[in-house]
C-alpha positions in Angstrom: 0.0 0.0 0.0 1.3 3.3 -1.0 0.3 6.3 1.1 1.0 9.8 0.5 3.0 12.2 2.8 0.5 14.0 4.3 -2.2 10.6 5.0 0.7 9.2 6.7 1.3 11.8 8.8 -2.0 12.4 9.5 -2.1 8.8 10.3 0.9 8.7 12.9 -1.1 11.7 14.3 -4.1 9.9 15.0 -2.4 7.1 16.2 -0.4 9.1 19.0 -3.5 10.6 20.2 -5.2 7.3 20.5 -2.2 6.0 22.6 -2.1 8.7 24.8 -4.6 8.4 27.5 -4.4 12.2 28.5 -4.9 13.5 25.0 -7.4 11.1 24.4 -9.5 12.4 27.3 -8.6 15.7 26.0 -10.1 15.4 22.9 -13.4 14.1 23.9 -13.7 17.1 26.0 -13.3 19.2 23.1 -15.7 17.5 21.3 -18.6 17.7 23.9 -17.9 20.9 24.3 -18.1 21.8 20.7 -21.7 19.7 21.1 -22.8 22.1 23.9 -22.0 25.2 22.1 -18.9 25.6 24.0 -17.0 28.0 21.1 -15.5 31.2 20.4 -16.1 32.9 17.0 -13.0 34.9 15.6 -12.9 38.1 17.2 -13.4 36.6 21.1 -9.9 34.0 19.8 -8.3 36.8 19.0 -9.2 38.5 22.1 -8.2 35.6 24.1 -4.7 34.9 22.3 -3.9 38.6 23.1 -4.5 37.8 26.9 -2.6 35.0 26.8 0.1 36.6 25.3 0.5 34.7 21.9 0.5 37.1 19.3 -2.3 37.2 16.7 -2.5 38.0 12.4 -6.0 39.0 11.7 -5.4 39.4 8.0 
């Protein structure tokens, strides 16, 4: 089977998540949250970046 770069990667991806207990767990979180309406549109990620200090490109 022949697999281009980015599957594979994808692939390894998926399989270190699924190994990983803790980001497992993490990642279900996020998903019932994103089922509950637990989101942020642009402007309030950018708002939040800022106060965590990352920088932000709004362009």
């Amino acid at each position: 089977m022949l697999l281009g770069a980015d599957d594979y990667d994808a692939m390894r991806e998926t399989i270190a998540v699924l190994s990983d207990p803790s980001l497992l767990i993490a990642h279900q979180e996020g998903v019932q949250a994103l089922s509950e309406g637990d989101v942020l549109d642009s402007d309030q990620l950018a708002k939040a970046m800022k106060n965590a200090g990352r920088s932000v490109d709004t362009k």
